[in-house]
Structure formats: C-alpha cells, structure tokens
C-alpha positions in Angstrom: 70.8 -86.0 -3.9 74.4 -84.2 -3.5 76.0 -84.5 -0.1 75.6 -81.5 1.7 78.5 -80.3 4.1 77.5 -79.7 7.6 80.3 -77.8 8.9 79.7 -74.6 6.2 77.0 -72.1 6.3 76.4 -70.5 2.9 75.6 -66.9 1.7 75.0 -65.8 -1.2 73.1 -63.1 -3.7 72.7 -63.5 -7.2 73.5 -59.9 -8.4 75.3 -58.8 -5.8 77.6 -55.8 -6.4 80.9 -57.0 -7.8 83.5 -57.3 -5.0 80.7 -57.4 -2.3 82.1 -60.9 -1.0 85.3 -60.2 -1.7 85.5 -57.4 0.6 83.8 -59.3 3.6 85.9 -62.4 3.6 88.8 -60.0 3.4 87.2 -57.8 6.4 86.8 -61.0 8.3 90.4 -62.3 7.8 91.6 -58.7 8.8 90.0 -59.1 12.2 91.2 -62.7 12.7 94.6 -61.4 11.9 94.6 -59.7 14.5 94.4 -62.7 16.8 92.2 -60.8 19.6 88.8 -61.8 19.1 87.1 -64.5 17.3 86.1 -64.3 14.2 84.1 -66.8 11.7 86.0 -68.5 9.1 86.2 -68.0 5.7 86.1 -71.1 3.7 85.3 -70.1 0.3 84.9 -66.7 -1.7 82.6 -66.5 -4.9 81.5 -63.5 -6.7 77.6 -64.1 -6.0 78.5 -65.6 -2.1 80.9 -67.2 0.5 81.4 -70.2 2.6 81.8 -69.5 6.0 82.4 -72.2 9.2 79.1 -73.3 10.7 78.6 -72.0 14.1 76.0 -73.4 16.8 74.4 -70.8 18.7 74.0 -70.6 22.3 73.0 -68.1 24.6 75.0 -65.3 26.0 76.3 -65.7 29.7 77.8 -62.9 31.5 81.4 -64.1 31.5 80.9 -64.3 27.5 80.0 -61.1 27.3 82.8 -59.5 29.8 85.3 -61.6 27.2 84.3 -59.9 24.3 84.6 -56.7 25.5 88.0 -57.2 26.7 88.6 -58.8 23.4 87.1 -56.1 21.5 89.2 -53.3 23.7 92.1 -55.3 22.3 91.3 -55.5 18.6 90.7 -51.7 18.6 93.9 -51.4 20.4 95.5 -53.6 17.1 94.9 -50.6 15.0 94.8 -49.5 11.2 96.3 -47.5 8.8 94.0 -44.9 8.6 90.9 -43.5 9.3 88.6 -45.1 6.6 91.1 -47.5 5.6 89.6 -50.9 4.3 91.3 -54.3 3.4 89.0 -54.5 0.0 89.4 -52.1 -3.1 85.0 -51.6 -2.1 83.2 -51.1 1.4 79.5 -51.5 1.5 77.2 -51.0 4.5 73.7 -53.0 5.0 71.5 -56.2 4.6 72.7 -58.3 2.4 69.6 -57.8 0.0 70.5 -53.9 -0.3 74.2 -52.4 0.4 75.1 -49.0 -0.3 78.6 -48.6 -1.3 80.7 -46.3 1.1 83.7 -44.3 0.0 86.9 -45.9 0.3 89.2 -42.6 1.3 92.2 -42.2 3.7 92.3 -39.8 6.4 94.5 -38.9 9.3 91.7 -37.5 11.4 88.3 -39.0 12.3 86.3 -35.8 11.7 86.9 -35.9 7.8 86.2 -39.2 7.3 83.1 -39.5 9.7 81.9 -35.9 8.4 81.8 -36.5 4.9 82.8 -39.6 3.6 80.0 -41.1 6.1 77.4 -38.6 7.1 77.2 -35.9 4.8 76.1 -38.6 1.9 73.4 -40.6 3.9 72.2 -36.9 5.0 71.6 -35.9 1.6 69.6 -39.5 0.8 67.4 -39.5 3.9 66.6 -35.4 3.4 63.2 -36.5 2.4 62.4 -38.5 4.8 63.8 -36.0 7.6 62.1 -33.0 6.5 63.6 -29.3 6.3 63.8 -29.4 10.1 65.0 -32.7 10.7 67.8 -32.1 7.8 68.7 -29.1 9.2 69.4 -30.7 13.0 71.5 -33.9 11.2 73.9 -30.4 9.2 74.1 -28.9 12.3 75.3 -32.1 14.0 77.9 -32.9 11.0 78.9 -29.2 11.1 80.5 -30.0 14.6 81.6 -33.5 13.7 83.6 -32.1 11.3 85.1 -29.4 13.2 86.5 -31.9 15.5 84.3 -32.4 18.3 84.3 -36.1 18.6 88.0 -36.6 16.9 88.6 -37.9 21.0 86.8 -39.3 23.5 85.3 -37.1 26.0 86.8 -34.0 24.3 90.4 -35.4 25.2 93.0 -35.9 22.5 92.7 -37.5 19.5 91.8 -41.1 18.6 94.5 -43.0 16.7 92.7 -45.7 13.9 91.3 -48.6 15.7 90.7 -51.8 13.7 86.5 -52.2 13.8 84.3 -54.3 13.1 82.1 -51.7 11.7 78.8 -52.3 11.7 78.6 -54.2 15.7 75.3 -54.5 15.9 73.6 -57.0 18.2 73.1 -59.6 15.3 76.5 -59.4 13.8 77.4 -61.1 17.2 76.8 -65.0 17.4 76.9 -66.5 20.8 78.4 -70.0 21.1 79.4 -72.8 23.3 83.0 -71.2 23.5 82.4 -67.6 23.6 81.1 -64.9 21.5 81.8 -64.8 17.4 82.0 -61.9 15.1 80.0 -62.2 11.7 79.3 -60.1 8.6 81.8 -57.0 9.4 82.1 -53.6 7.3 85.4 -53.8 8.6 87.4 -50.5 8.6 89.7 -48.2 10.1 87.9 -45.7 12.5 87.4 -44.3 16.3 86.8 -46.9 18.6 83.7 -45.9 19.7 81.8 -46.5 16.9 81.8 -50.1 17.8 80.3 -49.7 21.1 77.7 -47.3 20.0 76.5 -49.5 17.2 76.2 -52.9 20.3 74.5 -50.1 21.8 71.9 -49.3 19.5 70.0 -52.0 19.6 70.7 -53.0 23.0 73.2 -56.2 22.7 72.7 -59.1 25.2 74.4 -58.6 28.1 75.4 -55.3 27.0 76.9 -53.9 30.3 78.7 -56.7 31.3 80.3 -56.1 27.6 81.1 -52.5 28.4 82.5 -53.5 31.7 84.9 -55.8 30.0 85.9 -52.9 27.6 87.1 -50.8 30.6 89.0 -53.1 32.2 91.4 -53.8 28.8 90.8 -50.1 27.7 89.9 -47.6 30.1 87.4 -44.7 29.0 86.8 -41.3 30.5 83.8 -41.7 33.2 81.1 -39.4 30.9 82.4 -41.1 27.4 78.6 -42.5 27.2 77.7 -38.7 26.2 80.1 -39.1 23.1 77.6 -42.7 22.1 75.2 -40.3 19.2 77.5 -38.8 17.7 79.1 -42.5 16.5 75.1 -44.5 15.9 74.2 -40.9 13.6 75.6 -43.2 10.7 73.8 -46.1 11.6 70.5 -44.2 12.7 71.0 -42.5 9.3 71.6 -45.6 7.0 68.2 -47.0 8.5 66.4 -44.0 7.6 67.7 -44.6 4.0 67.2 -48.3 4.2 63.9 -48.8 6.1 62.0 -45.6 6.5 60.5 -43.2 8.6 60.4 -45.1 12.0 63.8 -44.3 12.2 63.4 -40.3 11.7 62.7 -39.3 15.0 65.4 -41.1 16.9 68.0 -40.0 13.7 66.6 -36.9 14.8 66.9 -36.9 18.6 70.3 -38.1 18.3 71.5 -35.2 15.6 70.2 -32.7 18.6 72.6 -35.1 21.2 75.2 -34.4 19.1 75.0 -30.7 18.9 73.9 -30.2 22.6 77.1 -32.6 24.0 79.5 -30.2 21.4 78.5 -27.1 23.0 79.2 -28.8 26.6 82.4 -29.9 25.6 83.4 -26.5 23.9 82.4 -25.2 27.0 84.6 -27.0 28.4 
C-alpha cells in the first residue's frame, strides 16, 4: 500500500478545463502575498488537480470571526491592478465539477466590468429559466449597473480595485484552531463589496461579528447594506445557471433591489 501524506488534501478532476488549477493556486498565492489574511497553501499544481496544506476544522468563535473581517478590510485595502484583473491567463467561477469560464478583461471602472463582463453573460444563460419578466427585471438592473450606480459605496465616489477573494461564500471559509482560512478563490480585482455580499448570501457563521470587524479596519457608510444586491446578482445569477429554478425568484427579488436602491440614490 503507498504511504499516504497526512499533511496534504488533494483535489482534483480528470477533464478539467486546461489552466483550471493553474489559475487557483496562482489566485491563492496572490492573496497570501498579500500577507493580510490566511490563506491555504499550495503544495503542488497539476493540470487535472492540486495539493493543498491539510487544515483541521474547528468551529467559528466570535473573536475568529471579528479577525477575519479586519483581515479581510485589509486585503481589500492591498489592492489590484484593475477591475477584472486576474493573476492566471483563465478565471472560472463554480463547483469544481462544472466552471464556467469568465472573461479575463481590464477595466478602470467597476460598472464595465460588473455590467458586462459578469452579468450581461450569465443574463443571457439563465433567460430561460427567468422568464420574459424575470429577464427583463435582471436588464433593467444591469442597465443601472452599468451606468455607474454602484461604481461607490453608498452613491459616494468611486471604488479603487480591491484584491478579493471572489467567490466568499460561507464554504470557501474553513474555520480552524488558529483562526479563519480562505480556500478555493476566483480571485480577482473588483469592488470590495462583493466579498461581503457573497459571506452574506448564504449567511456565514458569525456573520455580524465578521462585518463588525470590517468596519473597524475599513469603515463603510451607515446604509452601505442597501448596496449588498447589486454585488450577490452575479452569484444569484451563476446559481440560476448552475442549479436551477430555486434560485429565480430570489435572482429576481434582488434585480428589483437593485433598480429600486438606484432610483434612491439618483434621487439623491
């Protein structure tokens, strides 16, 4: 029987897109570069899977939690070079047994990128699914995406590229003896908030005290919650795509969030 190394957890998929695993050990070793928030390690890259540090689980206590925001607020604040800038020539998004590939474009502003390099595709995928009037709530929605809406936070100035995890999702967070890790990123440059909206959407342990840690290294304005749909639409979206019509109504209710918090905002 061949020894079998303890300290590594394995992943891999025969089949899997080529560059698939390239691109998350190099999204993970672009977070730990950072040096803000921990990160699993990459041992080993293949072209069907990757070697990662084995991690033992724990639960998450509250001063966990406040530490990861804090930590989080301060890999955001680390940066990148552009709106959908990646550290891989491909960026995917999904379970490992079905990515979609995402475009790998540049852009100064958040409302190009998020608009149409990230919504305006997954619309056109999940138009079945969503029906003539559900499609026609998630256009209206990207319509004042992409005029700028949400290129701040709160309607106030523009958000420079924060360094993200990209798809922060309550799983994609392990919980250990030492404090919380990050695993399986689809790391990129974008707004900060989509991070937080995406621990948000399926309600991540301790999520307040997480939020609360946020604020203390980077403060938010005090209705930036209202800004939350516009940054899970993608998410929402891709699980529309991936999983089916469970998802349609709340895709749906948060495309009218978006449009209804635009108008307040324009309003001013």
């Amino acid at each position: 029987m061949d020894d079998v190394d303890s300290s590594l957890f394995t992943k891999s998929r025969p089949g899997a897109p080529t560059g698939f695993f390239a691109a998350e050990a190099a999204g993970l070793r672009w977070l730990a570069a950072a040096r803000r928030v921990p990160v699993v390690e990459v041992r080993a890259v293949r072209e069907d899977g990757l070697d990662l540090e084995r991690l033992e689980e724990t639960g998450a206590s509250a001063r966990a939690a406040r530490r990861l925001g804090t930590d989080l607020a301060r890999l955001h604040d680390a940066g990148a070079e552009a709106f959908g800038w990646t550290p891989a020539e491909g960026a995917w998004f999904g379970p490992l047994d079905a990515p979609f590939a995402v475009p790998v474009r540049h852009h100064d502003a958040f409302a190009p990128f998020w608009a149409e390099d990230r919504l305006a595709p997954l619309a056109r995928r999940a138009a079945p699914r969503l029906g003539t009037e559900g499609s026609a709530e998630v256009e209206a929605a990207i319509a004042v995406i992409r005029d700028g809406a949400f290129d701040g936070i709160s309607g106030q100035g523009r958000e420079r590229p924060a360094r993200l995890h990209g798809d922060l999702w309550s799983g994609n967070v392990l919980w250990t003896e030492g404090g919380a890790v990050l695993i399986d990123p689809a790391a990129h440059g974008g707004h900060r908030l989509e991070d937080l909206a995406m621990l948000s959407l399926f309600r991540a342990p301790r999520l307040e005290e997480i939020l609360a840690g946020y604020e203390e290294a980077h403060p938010l304005p005090a209705d930036w919650r209202e800004d939350v749909p516009a940054h899970q639409l993608f998410g929402l979206l891709a699980h529309v795509v991936l999983f089916g019509g469970s998802y349609t109504a709340p895709a749906r209710a948060a495309a009218r969030a978006v449009t209804a918090r635009a108008e307040r905002l324009a309003r001013g």
